[in-house]
C-alpha positions, 0 to 999 in steps of 0.5 A: 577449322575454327578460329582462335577467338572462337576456341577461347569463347568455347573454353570460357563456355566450358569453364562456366560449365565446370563451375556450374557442375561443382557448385550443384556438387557442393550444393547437393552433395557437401563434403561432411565437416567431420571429413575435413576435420579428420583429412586435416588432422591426418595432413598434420602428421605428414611430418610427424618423423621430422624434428622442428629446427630452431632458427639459432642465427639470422644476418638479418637479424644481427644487422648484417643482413646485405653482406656484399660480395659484389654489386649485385649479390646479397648473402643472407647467412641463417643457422638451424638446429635439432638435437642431432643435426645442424644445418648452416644455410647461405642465402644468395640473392639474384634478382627474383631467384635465391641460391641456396648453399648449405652444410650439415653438422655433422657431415652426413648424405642427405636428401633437401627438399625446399618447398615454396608455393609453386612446388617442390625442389629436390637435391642430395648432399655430397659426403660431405654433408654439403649442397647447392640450390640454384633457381628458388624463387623468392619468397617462402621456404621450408626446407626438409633435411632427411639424413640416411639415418637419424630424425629428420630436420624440418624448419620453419617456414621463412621468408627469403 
């Protein structure tokens, strides 16, 4: 049976061989540029359905930022529109994770998606339009609203 020290000298030996192997890769056999051109332009349009929302209000940009309803929680409020939907987004701070609550205008099922670096959180209104995230992490959002029917609504990436 072999140790734990010498399974991580043999991990480490495994990764520099990984590390050697791609690197005659790309030596010997380099992606062509006009490839990484056209896989970036297609990755553009991955979104091309969803509408761009416009960020119409921000607590912390009117001042208001730290809206306390108790000792230890912070409410942010932030509001996005397209032209057919709005979504009105509070932003509760607990610790290192947020809560989102949010509501659409008008009341309509729809699928949120929350991306943030470390992946994806996905979770339906009810029908009233209205959903509740829990355990995103701090940081940088994009949230996605796909209603049943219409343009989907996209926002910008924000920092939360």
């Amino acid at each position: 049976m072999t140790e734990p020290r010498e399974r991580s000298e043999m991990r480490a030996d495994d990764e520099r061989l990984l590390e050697k192997l791609a690197g005659l890769v790309r030596e010997r056999d380099p992606v062509p540029a006009e490839l990484v051109e056209m896989a970036r332009q297609t990755f553009t349009w991955r979104t091309v359905d969803a509408e761009l929302a416009e960020l119409v209000a921000d607590s912390l940009e009117d001042g208001t930022a730290t809206l306390v309803r108790s000792s230890t929680v912070s409410v942010r409020l932030l509001a996005f529109c397209t032209a057919d939907l709005r979504l009105d987004l509070e932003v509760l701070a607990e610790a290192t994770t947020r809560r989102l609550v949010g509501e659409l205008d008008p009341e309509v099922p729809a699928e949120i998606t929350v991306e943030h670096p470390g992946g994806t959180l996905v979770e339906d209104t009810d029908e009233e339009g209205r959903f509740l995230i829990a355990g995103v992490p701090a940081g940088r959002i994009r949230i996605t609203c796909r209603p049943a029917s219409g343009a989907p609504l996209l926002t910008p990436w924000l920092k939360i």
